[in-house]
N, C-alpha and C positions, 0 to 999 in steps of 0.2 A: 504494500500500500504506500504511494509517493507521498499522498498527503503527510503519513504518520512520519513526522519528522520533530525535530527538536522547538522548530519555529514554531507549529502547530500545536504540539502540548502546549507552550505557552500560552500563543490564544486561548484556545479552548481553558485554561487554566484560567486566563483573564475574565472571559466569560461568567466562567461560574463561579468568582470573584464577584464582581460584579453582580450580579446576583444576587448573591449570599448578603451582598453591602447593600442591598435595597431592601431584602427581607429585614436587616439590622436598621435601617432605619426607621421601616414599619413599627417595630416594635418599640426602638427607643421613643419616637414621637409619641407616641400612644401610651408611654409605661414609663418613660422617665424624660420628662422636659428638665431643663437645666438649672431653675432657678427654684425656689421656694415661690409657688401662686396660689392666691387666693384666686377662682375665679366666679361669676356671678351671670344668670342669666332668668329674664320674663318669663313663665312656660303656661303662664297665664294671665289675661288682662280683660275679665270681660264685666260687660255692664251689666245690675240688676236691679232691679222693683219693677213701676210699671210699666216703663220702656220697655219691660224685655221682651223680645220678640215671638215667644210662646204665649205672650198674652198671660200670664198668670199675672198675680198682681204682684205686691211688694213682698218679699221676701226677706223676713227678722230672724238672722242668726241668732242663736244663744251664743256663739261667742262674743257680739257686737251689742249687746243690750245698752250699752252704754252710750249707745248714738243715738241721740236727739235729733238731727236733720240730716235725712241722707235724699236731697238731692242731687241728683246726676250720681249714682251711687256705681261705684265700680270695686271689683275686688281683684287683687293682683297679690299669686306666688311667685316667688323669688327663690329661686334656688341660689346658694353657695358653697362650694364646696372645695376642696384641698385638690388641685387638680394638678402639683408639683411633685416632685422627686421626694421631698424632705417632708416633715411633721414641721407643723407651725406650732409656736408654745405663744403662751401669753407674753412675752416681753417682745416677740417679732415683729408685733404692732408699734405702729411708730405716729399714727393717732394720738388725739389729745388725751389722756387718763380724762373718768376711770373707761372710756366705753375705746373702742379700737376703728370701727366702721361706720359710716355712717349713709343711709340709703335715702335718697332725693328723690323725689314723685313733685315733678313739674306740674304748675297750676293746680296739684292736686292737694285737700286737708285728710291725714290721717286719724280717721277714726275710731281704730281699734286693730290690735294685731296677737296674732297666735304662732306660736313656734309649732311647726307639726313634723312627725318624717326624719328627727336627727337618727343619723347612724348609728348612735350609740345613746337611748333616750337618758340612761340613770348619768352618763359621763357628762353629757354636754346640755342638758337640761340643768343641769347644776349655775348654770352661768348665768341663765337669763332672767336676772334679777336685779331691780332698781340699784340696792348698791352695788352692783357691776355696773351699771351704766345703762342698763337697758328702759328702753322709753323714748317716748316719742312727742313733739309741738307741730301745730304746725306742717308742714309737707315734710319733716324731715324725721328719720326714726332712726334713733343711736342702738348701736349691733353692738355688744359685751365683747372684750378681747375673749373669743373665745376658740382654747387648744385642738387644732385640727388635725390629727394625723395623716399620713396620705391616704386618700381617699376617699375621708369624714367629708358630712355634710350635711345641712340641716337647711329646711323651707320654711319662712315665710309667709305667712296668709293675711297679706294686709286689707283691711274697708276704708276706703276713699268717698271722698264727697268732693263736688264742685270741679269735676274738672271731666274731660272726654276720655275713654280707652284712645291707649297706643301714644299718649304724650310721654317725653322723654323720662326714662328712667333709670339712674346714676348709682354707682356704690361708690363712696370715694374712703381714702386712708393710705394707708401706705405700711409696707411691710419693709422690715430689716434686710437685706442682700436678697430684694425678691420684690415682686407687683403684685398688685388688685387689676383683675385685668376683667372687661365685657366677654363673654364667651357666644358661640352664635344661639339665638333663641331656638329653642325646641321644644316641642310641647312634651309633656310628664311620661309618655311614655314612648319618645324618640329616643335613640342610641345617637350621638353627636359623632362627625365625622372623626376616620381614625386619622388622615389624613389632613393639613390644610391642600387649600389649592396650590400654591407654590410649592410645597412638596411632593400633591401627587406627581404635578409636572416635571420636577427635575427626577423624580424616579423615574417617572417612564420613559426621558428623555435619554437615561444613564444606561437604564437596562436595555435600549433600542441599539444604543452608540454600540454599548460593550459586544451585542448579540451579531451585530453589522460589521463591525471590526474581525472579529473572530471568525466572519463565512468567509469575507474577502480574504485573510490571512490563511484559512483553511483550502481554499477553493482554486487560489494562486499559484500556480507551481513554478516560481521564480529559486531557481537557484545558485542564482549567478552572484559571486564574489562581493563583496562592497568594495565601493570603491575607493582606487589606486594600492588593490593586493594586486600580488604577485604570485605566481606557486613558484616550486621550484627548491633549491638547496643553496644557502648560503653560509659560511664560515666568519664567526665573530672573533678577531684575536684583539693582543695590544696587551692596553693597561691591566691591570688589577685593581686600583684603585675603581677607576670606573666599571668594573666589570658588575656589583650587584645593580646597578640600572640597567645594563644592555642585557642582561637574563631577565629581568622583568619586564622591561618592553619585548626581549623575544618572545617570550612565554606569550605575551599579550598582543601580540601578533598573530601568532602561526592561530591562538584563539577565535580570533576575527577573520583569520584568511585562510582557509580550509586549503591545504596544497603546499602548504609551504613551508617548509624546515629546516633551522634555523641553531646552528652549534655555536657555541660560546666556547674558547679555548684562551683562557687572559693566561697571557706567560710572560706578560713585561710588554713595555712601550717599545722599546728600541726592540725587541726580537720579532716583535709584531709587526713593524716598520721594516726589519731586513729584510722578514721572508716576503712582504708585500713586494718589495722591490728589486727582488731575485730576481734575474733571467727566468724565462716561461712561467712564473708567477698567475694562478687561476684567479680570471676577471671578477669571480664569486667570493671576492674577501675584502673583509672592511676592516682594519687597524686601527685603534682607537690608543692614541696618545696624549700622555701629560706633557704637554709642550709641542713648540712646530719641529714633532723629529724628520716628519717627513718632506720637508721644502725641501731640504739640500739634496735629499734619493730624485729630486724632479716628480712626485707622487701628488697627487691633486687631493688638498685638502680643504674639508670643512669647521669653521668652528661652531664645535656644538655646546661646551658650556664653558663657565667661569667654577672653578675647582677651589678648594679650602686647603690647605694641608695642616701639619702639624706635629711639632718637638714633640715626645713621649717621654715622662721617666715613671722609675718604678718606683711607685707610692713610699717604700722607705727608705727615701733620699732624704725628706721633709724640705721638698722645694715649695714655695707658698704661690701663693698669687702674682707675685712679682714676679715671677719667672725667671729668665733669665734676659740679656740683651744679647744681641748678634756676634759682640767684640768678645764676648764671655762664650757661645758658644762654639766661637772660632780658634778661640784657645783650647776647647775641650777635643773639638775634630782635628785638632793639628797635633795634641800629644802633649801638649806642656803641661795639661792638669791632670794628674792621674790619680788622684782622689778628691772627693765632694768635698773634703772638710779644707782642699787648699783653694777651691774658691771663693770659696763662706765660712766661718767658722760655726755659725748655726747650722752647715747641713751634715749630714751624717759622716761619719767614719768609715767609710765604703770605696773601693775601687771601682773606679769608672772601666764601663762597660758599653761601648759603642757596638749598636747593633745597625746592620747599613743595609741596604735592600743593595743585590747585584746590580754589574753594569749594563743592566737590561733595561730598568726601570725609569721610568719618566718624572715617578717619582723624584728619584734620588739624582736626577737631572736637574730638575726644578729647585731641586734643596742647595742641588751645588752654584747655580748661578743668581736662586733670588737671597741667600743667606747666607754663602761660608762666602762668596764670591770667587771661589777656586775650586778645585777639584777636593776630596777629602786626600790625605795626606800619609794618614796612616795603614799601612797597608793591612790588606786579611790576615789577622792574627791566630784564629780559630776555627775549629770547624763546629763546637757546640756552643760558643759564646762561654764558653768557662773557663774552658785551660789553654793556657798562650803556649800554641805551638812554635811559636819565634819567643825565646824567653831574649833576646834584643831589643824587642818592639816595646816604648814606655807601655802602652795600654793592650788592652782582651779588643780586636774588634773582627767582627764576624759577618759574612754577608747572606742575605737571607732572601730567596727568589718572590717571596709574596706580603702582602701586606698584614695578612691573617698572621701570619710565621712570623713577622717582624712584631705584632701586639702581644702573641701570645708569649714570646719569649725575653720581653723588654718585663711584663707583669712576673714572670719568671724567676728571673737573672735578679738578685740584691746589686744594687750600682747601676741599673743599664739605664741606657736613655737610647732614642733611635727617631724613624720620622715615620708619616703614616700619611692614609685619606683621613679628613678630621672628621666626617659622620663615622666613621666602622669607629676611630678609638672611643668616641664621646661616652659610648656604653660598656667601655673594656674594664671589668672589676682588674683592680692589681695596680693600673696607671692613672697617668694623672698629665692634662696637654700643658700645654706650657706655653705662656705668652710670651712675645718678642718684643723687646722695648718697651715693654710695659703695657703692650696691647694684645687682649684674649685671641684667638684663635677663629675667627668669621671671615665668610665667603663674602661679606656685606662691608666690614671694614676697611675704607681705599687706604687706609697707612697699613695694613695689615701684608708685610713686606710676602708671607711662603704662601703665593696664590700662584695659579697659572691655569690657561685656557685648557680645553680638553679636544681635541680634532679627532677628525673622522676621515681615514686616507683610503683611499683607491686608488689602484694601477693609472687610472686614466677618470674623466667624468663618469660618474657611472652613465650608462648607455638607458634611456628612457624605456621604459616595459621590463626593464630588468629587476630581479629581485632586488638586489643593492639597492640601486636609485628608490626603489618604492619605500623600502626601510627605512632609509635618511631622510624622505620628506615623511613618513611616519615619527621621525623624532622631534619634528617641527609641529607637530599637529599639538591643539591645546592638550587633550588629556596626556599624551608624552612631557610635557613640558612640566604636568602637575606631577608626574614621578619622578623626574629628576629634582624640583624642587623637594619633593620627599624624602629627597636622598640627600639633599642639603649642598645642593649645587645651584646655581641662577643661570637659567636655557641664555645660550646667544642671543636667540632669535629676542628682538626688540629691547638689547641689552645691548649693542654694540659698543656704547660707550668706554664700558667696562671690560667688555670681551678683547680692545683695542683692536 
């Protein structure tokens, strides 16, 4: 079945999402609105005595005995009820004391009234009593702050004089973090809608969208690439430092471009830059360097970010914040300080232990021209960073093919210090980075001297429809740009300034 593919569960997932998010709205509308509401509605307003249209004559409640003149006599229930998420207590009224609500009957005189119908008569019959506030003058009848649970609700049977059915009629008051609100009129024994009209409408507008999205997505048999993939094989070498962004943009490639696979191989800047520009050299490889190693091979290069680096030592030097300065650790790479305590007398009693990345690395390019400003001086002394196999050599110093190898063995080694990418040390337990001239270690810093650009070399331009070229405008795209940021690099791209 073509349809049953990866795209199409989705839809179809969508779908009945959507869906499920209409039934949930059904319900929450109907069974939990969001505020605490009193609400209030007419479910009866009709005229009596001898107008009334049966012809009987006047009609004298015993609950009304106490009306003396009932011309233009009208009698109107009132419903109120708890029609919020939460229980109303007496203090949510925000009404004058002692009463909480108050019900307006336009041109109409109230002449008598009866509570009938509470939810709970022994609970909320308790309230409706003069000193609660209940009572009436006048067109207006004072309602007791009286405690509604959700759902509670009590009616109303008021007798009017002097005024016509259907003139306006009001609850006013006001409740704590919540309304007194008009509900639509129905008579006693309508169910009121579960729905408003704005909501039936964006549901059925949502469940149509969703159901109509999900045929065309289902029904379409597109499966063709998004656009500017490539299939095909391509080979990632070069730096280490930059190597965990180029596995995560591969990874997240070969994802989005079905066809196409994508090796990462980081084994230094300069080895990745030789083999690129070896005689017969396969057009299918991209070299990522810390620095422009590849201009002087004649290699066409891109820049793709502005890089951080960073001094390491091992947390029991006790180097503080101050770091060090350039002139201090230029003496330390050249051999004249061969213990911490004759640079500082606060730092430890330890042999200095220079840990260096091979002559491969771009790193250790970058360290020699933007901070020793020469080449390092002391040669490979070791091959495990501990025991000096040149017992001539002032210091231990040992050189290390990656950058993981150079953290883990600086956190290691008591005395060592060495260089790194400054995202991978930032979270290294054991070390500690180290500022230059008095300045922390950021890719954002412009006096922050151990930066350098990050390129992207090919034999030649990469050739348009080719896997390469698709990747490197893949690394220009926004969400590429947000992973190298998360890597704690700033993309080229619209960064020129910085990038130089």
């Amino acid at each position: 079945m073509e349809w049953l593919n990866a795209e199409s569960a989705v839809a179809v997932g969508t779908a009945v999402l959507g869906i499920a998010a209409s039934g949930v709205m059904v319900w929450y509308e109907r069974r939990v609105p969001r505020r605490k509401r009193i609400g209030y509605r007419v479910q009866m307003d009709n005229p009596i005595g001898d107008d009334v249209r049966s012809g009987r004559t006047n009609v004298r409640l015993g609950l009304f005995d106490e009306a003396p003149d009932m011309t233009d006599a009208t009698l109107v229930l009132l419903r109120v009820e708890n029609d919020g998420s939460q229980g109303v207590d007496r203090d949510d009224y925000t009404g004058p004391a002692p009463h909480g609500l108050t019900a307006v009957f336009t041109d109409r005189t109230i002449r008598g009234v009866s509570v009938t119908q509470p939810t709970d008569r022994d609970h909320l019959m308790d309230h409706f009593t003069p000193e609660r506030g209940f009572g009436y003058e006048g067109n207006r009848l004072r309602i007791p702050r009286v405690p509604l649970n959700r759902g509670d609700h009590f009616k109303l049977l008021v007798l009017l004089s002097g005024g016509d059915v259907g003139r306006e009629i009001r609850l006013t008051g006001g409740l704590r973090d919540g309304e007194v609100h008009p509900n639509r009129s129905a008579t006693p024994d309508e169910t009121p809608p579960v729905l408003s009209g704005p909501a039936r409408i964006f549901t059925a507008l949502l469940t149509l969208s969703v159901l109509v999205l999900a045929g065309i997505i289902v029904a379409t048999d597109d499966t063709r690439p998004p656009l500017g993939c490539e299939q095909g094989e391509l080979t990632v070498t070069g730096s280490t430092a930059f190597a965990p962004v180029v596995r995560t943009l591969a990874k997240e490639y070969e994802k989005d471009c079905e066809g196409a696979d994508i090796t990462v191989e980081a084994r230094g800047s300069e080895s990745g830059v030789a083999e690129l520009a070896a005689p017969g050299a396969e057009s299918g490889v991209i070299a990522f360097s810390d620095g422009p190693m590849g201009d002087r091979l004649g290699l066409h290069g891109e820049k793709v970010a502005l890089s951080a680096f960073a001094l390491v030592v091992n947390d029991g030097i006790g180097l503080g914040r101050e770091g060090l300065s350039r002139a201090e650790v230029r003496r330390l790479y050249s051999g004249e300080i061969t213990r911490w305590r004759q640079l500082r007398p606060s730092l430890a009693d330890l042999p200095v232990v220079l840990v260096s990345r091979n002559a491969d690395s771009g790193t250790r390019q970058t360290f020699q021209e933007r901070v020793l400003g020469t080449w390092e001086r002391v040669p490979s002394t070791s091959l495990d960073c501990v025991h000096k196999d040149d017992r001539s050599a002032p210091v231990v110093r040992c050189e290390l093919g990656s950058t993981e190898k150079v953290l883990d063995k600086v956190a290691e080694v008591p005395g060592a210090i060495g260089y790194t990418e400054l995202t991978v040390a930032a979270d290294k337990k054991g070390v500690r980075t180290v500022a230059l001239d008095g300045i922390a270690p950021s890719v954002k810093a412009d006096r922050y001297p151990y930066r350098g650009v990050e390129y992207a070399y090919t034999p030649r331009a990469a050739q348009p429809g080719s896997l390469a070229a698709a990747f490197l405008a893949y690394l220009d795209e926004a969400t590429s740009q947000d992973v190298i940021r998360e890597y704690g690099h700033l993309p080229c791209e619209r960064q020129e300034e910085l990038c130089g």
